[in-house]
DSSP file (Angstrom, degrees, kcal/mol; ACC not computed):
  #  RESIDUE AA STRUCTURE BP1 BP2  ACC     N-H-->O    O-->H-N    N-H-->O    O-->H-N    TCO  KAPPA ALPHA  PHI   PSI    X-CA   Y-CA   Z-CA
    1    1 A X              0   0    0      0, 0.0     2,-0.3     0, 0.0     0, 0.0   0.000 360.0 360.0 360.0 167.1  114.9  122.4  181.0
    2    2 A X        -     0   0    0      0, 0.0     2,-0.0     0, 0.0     0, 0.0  -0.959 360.0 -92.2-155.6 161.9  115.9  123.4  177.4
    3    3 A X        +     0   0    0     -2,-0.3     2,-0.3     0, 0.0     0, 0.0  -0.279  51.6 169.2 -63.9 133.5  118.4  125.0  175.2
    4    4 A X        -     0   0    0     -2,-0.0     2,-0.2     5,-0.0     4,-0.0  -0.938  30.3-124.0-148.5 174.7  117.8  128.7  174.7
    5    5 A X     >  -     0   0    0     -2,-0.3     4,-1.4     1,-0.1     5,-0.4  -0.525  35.4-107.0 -95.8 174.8  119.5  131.7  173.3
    6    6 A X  H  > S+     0   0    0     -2,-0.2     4,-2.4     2,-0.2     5,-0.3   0.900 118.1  56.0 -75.0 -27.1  120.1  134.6  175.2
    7    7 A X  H  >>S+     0   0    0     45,-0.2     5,-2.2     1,-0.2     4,-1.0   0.789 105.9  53.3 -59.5 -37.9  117.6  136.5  173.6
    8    8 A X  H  45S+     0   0    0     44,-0.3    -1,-0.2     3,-0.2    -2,-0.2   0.954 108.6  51.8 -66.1 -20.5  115.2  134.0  174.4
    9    9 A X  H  <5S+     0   0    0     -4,-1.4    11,-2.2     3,-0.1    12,-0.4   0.789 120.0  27.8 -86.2 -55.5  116.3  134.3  177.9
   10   10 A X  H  <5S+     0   0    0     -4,-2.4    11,-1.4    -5,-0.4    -2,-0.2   0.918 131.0  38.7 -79.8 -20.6  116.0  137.9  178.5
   11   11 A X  T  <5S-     0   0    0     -4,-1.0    11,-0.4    -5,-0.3    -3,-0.2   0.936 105.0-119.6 -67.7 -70.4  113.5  138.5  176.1
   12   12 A X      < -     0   0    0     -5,-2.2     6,-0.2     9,-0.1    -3,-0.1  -0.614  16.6-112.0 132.0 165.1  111.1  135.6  176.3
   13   13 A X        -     0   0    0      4,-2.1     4,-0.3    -2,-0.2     3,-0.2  -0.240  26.4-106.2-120.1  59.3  110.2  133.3  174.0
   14   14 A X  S    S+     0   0    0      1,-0.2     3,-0.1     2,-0.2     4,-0.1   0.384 103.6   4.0 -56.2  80.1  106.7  132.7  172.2
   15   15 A X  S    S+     0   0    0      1,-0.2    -1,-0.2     2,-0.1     2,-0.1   0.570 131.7  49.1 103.7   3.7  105.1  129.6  173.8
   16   16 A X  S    S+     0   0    0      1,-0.4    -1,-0.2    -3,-0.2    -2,-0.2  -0.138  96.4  13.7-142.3-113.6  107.4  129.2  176.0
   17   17 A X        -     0   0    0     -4,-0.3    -4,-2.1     1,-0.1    -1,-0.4  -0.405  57.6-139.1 -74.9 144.3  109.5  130.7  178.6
   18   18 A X     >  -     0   0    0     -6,-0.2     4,-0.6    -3,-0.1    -1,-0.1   0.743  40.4-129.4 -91.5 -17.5  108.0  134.0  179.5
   19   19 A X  H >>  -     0   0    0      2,-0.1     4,-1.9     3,-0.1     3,-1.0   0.411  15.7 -88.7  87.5 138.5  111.6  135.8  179.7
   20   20 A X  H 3> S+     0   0    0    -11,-2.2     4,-2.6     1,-0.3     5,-0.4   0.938 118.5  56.6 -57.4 -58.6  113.4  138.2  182.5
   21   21 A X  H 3> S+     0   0    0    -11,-1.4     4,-1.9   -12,-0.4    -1,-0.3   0.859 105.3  41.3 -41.7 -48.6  112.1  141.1  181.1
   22   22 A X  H <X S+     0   0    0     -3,-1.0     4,-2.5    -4,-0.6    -2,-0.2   0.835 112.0  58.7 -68.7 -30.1  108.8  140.6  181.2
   23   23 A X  H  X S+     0   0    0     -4,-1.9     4,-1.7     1,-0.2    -2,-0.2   0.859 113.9  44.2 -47.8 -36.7  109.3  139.0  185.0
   24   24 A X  H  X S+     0   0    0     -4,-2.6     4,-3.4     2,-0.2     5,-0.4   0.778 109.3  53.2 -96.1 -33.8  110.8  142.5  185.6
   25   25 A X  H  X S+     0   0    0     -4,-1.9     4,-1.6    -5,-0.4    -1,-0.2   0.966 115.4  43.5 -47.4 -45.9  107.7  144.5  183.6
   26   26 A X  H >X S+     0   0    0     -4,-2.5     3,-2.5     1,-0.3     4,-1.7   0.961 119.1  41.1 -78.7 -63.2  105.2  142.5  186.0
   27   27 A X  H 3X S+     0   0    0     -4,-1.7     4,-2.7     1,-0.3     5,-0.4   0.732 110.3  53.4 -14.8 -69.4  107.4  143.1  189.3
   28   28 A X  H 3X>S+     0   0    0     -4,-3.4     5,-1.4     1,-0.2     4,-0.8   0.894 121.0  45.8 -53.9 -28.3  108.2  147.2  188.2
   29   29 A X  H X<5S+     0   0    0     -3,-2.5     3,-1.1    -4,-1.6    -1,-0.2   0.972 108.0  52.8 -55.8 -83.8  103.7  146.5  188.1
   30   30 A X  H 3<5S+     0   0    0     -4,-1.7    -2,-0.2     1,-0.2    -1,-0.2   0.882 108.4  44.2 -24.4 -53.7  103.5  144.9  191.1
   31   31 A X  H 3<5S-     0   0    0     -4,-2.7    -1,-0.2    -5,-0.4    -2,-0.2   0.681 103.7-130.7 -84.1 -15.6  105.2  147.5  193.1
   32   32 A X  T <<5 -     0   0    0     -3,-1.1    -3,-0.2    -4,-0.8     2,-0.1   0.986  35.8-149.7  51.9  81.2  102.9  150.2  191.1
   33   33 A X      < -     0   0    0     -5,-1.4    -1,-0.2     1,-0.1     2,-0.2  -0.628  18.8-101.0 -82.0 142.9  106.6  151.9  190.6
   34   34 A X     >  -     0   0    0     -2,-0.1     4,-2.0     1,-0.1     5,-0.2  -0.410  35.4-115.7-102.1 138.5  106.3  156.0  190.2
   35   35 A X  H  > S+     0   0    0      1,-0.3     4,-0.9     2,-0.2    -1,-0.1   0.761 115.4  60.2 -39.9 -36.6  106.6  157.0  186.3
   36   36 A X  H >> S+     0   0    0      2,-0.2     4,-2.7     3,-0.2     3,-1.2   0.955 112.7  41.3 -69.2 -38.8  110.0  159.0  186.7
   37   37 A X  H 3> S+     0   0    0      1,-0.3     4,-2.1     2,-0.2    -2,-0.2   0.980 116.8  47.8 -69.3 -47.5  111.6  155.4  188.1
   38   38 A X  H 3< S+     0   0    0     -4,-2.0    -1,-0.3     1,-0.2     4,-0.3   0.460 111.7  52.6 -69.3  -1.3  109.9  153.5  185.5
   39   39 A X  H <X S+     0   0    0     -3,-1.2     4,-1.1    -4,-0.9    -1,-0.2   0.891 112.9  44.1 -66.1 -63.0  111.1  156.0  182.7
   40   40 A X  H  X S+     0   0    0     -4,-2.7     4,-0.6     2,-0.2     3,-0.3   0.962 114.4  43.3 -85.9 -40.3  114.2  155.7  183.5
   41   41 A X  H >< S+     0   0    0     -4,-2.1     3,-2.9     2,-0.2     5,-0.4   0.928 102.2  70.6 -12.7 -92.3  114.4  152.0  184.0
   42   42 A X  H 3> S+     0   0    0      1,-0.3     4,-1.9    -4,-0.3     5,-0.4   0.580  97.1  52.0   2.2 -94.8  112.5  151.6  180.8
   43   43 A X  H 3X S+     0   0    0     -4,-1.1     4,-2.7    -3,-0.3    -1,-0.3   0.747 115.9  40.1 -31.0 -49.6  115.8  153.0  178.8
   44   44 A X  H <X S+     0   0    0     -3,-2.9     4,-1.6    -4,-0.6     5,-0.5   0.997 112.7  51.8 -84.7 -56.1  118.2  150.5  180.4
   45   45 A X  H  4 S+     0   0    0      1,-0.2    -2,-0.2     2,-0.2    -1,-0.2   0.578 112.8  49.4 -70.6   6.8  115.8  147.6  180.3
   46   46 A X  H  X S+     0   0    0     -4,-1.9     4,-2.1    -5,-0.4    -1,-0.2   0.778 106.7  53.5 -92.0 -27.4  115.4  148.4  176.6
   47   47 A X  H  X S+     0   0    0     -4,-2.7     4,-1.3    -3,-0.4    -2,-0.2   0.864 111.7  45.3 -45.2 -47.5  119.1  148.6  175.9
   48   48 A X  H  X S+     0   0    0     -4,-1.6     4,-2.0     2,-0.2     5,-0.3   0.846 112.5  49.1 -73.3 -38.9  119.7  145.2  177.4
   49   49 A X  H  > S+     0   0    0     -5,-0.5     4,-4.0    -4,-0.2     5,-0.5   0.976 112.2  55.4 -59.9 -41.7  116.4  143.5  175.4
   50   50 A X  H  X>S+     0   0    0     -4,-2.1     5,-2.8     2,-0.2     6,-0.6   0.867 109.5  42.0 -48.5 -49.2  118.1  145.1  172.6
   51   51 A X  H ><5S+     0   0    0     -4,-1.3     3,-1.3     4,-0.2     5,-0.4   0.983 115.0  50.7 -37.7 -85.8  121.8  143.3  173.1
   52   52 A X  H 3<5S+     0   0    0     -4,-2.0   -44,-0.3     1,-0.2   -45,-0.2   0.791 105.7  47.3 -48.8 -34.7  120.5  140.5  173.8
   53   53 A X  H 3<5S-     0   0    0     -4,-4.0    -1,-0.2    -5,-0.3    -2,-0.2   0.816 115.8-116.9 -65.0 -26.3  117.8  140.0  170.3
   54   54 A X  T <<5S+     0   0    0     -3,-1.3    -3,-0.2    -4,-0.6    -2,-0.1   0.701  88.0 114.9  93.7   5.1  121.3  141.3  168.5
   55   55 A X      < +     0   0    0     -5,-2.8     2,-0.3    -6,-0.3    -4,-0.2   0.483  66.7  55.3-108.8  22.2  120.1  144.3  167.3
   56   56 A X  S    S-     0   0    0     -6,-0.6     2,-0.4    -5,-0.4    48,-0.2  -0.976  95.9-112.0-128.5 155.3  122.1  146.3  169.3
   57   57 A X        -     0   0    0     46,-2.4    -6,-0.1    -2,-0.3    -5,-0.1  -0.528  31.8-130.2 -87.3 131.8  126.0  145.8  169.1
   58   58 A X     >  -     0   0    0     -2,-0.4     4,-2.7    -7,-0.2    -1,-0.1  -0.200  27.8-111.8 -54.2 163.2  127.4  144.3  172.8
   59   59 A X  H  > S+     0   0    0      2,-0.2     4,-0.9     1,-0.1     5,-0.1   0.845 117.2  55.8 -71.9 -32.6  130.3  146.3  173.9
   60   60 A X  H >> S+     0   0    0      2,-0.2     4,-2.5     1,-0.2     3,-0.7   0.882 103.0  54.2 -77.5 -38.3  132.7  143.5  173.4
   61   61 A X  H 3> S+     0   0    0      1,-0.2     4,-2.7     2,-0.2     5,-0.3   0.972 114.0  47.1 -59.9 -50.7  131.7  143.1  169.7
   62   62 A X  H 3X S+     0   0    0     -4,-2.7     4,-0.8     1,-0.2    -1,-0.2   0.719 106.2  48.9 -87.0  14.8  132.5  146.7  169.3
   63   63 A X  H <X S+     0   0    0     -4,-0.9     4,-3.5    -3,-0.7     5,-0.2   0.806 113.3  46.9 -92.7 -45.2  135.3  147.1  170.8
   64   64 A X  H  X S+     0   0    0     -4,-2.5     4,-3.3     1,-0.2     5,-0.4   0.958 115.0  56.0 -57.4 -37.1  136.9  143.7  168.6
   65   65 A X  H  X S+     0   0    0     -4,-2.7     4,-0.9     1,-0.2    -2,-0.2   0.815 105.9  49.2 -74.8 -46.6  135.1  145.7  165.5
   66   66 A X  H  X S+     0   0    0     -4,-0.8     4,-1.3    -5,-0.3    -1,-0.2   0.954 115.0  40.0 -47.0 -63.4  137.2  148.7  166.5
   67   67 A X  H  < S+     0   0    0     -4,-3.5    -2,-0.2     1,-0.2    -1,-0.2   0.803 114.1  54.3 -56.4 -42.9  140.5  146.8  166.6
   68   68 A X  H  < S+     0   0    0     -4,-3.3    -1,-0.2    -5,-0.2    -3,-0.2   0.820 112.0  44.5 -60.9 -31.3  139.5  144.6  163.4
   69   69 A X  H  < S+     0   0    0     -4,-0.9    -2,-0.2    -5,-0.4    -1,-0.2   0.883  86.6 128.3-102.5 -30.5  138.8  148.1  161.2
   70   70 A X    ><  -     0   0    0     -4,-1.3     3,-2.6     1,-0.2    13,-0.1  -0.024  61.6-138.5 -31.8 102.1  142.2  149.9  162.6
   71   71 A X  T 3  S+     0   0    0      1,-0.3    -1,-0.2     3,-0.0    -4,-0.0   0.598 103.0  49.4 -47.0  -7.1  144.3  151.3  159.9
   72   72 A X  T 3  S+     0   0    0     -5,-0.1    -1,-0.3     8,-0.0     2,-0.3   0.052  80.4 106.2-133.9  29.1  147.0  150.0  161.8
   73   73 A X    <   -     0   0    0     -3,-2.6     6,-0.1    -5,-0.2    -5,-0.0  -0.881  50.2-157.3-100.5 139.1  146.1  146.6  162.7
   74   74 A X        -     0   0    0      4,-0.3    -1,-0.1    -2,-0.3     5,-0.1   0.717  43.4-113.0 -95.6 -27.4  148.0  143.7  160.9
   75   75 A X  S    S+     0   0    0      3,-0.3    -7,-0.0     1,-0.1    -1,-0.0   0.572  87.0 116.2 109.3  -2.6  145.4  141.2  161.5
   76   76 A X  S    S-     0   0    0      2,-0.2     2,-3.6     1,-0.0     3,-0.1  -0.236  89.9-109.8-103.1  39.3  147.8  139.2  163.9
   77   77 A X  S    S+     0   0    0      1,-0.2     2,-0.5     2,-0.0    -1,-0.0   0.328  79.2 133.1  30.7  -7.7  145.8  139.6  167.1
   78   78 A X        -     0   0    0     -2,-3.6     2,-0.9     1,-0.1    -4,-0.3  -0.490  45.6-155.5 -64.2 126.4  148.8  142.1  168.3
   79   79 A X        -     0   0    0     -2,-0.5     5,-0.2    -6,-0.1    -1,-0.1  -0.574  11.9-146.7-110.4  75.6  147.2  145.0  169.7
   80   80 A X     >  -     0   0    0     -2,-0.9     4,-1.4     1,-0.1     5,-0.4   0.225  23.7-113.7 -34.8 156.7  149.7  148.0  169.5
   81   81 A X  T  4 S+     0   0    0      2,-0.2    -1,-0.1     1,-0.2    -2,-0.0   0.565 119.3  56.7 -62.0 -20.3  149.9  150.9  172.1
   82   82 A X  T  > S+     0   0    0      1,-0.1     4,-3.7     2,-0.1     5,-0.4   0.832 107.4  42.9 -68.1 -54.0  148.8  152.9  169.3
   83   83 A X  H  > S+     0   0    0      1,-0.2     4,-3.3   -11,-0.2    -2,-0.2   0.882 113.3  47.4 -63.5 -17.5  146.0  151.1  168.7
   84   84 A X  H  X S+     0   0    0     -4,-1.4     4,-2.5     1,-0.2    -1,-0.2   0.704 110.8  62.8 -83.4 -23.4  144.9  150.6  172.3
   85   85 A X  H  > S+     0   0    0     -5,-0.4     4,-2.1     2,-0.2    -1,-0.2   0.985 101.0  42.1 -48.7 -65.6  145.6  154.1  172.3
   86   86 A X  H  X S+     0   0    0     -4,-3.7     4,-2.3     1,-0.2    -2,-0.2   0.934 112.4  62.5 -64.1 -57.3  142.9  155.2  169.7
   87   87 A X  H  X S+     0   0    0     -4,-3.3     4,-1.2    -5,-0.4    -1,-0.2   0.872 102.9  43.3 -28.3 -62.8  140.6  152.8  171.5
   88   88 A X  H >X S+     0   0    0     -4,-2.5     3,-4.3     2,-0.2     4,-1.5   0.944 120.5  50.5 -60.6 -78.5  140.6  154.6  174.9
   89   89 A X  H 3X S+     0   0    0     -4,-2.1     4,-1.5     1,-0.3    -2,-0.2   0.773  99.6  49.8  -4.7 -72.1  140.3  157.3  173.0
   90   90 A X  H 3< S+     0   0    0     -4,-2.3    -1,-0.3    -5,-0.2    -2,-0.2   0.801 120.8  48.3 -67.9 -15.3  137.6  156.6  170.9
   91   91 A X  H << S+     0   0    0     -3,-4.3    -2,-0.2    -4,-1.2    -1,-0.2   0.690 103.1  54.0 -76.9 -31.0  135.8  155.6  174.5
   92   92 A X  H  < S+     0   0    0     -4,-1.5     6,-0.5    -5,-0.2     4,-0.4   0.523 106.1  50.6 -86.2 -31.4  136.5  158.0  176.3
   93   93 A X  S  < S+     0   0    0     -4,-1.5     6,-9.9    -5,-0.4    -2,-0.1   0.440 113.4  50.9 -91.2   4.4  134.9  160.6  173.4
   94   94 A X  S    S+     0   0    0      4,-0.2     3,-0.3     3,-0.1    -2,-0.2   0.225 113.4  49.4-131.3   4.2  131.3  158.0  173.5
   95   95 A X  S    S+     0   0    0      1,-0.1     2,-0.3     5,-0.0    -3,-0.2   0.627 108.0  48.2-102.7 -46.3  131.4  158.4  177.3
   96   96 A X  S    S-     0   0    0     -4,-0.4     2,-0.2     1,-0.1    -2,-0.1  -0.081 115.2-115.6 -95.5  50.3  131.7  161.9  177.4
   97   97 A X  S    S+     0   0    0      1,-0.3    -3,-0.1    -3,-0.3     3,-0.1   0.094  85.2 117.1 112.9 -10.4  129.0  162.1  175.0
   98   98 A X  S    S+     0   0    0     -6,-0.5     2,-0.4    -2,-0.2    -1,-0.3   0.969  78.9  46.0 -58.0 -47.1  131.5  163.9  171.9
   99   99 A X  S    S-     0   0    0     -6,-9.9    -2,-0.2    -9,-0.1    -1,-0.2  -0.726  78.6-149.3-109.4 119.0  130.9  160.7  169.5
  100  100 A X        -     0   0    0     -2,-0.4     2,-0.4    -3,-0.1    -5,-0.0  -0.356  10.9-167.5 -67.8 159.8  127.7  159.4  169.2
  101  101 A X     >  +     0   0    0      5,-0.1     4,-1.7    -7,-0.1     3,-0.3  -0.835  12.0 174.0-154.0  92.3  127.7  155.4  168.5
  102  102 A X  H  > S+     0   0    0     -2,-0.4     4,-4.6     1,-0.2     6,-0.2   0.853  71.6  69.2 -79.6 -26.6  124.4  154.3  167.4
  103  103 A X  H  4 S+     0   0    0      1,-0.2   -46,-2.4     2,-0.2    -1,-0.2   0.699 113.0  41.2 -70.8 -18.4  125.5  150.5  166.6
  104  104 A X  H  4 S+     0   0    0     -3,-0.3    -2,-0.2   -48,-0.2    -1,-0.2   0.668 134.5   8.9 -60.4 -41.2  125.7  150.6  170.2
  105  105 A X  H >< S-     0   0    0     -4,-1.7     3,-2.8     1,-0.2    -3,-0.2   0.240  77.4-155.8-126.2  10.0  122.7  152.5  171.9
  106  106 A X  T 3< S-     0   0    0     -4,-4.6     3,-0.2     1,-0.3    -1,-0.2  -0.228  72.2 -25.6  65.3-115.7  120.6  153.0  168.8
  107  107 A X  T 3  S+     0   0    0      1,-0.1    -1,-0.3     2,-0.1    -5,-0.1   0.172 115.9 102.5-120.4  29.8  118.4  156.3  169.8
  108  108 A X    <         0   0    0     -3,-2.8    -2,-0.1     1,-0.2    -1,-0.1   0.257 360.0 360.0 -76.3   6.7  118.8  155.6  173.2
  109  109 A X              0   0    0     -3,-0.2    -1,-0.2    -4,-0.2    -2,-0.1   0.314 360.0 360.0-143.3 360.0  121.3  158.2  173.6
């Protein structure tokens, strides 16, 4: 066994571990899966490769990145009712689709 990052685990590595994704490419192969399933798979298992390399934001990074940038956060780890407020908010407007969030899904959405 060895040390890896998490990209290097869901991704793969070069010369080494071949990585969960590609295990999942050969399977979705294997099974000779019908284009519409492998389309839409295809979207989620490129959001996740993405997360994991780091060039897409985790949900937990943007949600502390939310809290950090709040005009109305003090810096003190307290997270007012306002702010938690604007939060749901602001979540509730990237799940129904108002605010687009790209550091999060990139042009996957």
């Amino acid at each position: 066994y060895t040390e890896m990052s998490i990209d290097e685990i869901i991704n793969g590595r070069n010369g080494g571990f071949v990585g969960l994704i590609p295990i999942v490419l050969r399977y979705l192969d294997s099974v000779e899966a019908d284009g519409i399933t492998r389309t839409k798979l295809m979207r989620y298992i490129k959001l996740i490769s993405l997360r994991a390399s780091g060039a897409l934001m985790t949900n937990a990074a943007w949600i502390r990145n939310f809290v950090r940038n709040h005009p109305k956060y003090k810096g003190n780890s307290v997270v007012t009712s306002e702010i938690n407020y604007d939060l749901m908010q602001a979540i509730k407007d990237i799940t129904n689709g108002v605010s687009r969030v790209p550091e999060l899904f990139g042009e996957l959405c």
